[in-house]
N, C-alpha and C positions, 0 to 999 in steps of 0.2 A: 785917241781914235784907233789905238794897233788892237783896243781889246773886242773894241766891232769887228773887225775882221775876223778873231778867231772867236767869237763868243754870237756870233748873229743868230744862232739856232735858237739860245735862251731869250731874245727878243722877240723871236717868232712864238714859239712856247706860254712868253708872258701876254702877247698880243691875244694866241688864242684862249687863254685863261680867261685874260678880262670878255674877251666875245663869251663864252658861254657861260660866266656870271651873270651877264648883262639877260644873254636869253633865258635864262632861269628867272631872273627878276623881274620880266615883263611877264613870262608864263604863270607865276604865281599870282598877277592882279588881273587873270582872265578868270571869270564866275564860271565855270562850267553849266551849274544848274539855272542860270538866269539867263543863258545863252539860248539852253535848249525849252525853256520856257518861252519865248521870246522868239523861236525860230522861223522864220518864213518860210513857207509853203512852195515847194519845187514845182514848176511847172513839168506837167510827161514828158518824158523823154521820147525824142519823136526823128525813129532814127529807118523809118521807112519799110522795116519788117514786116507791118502786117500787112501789106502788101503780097506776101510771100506768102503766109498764111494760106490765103485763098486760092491757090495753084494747086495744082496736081503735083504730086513728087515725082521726082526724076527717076528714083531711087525704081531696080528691076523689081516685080513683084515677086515673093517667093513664091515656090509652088509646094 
């Protein structure tokens, strides 16, 4: 156990190796083209601007 102590960087190291084999290997069995085939439809985005629209601007008028 004395070589955990000085060696815990390369278990961290190997930890995150195997992490981003694993997300490579699930990112290769996502279809791109059958995703965005297959994509649902976003409802608008409704975030109260047009609202504003119809106002007069603040803004001084140039002369």
């Amino acid at each position: 156990m004395e070589w955990v102590k000085e060696y815990w960087w390369v278990l961290i190291i190997l930890f995150m190796v195997g992490l981003l084999v694993n997300v490579y290997k699930d990112l290769k069995r996502v279809d791109v083209k059958k995703y965005l085939d297959n994509k649902p439809k976003l409802p608008p985005h409704r975030d109260f601007n047009d609202k504003w629209d119809d106002e007069e601007d603040d803004w001084p008028k140039k002369k």
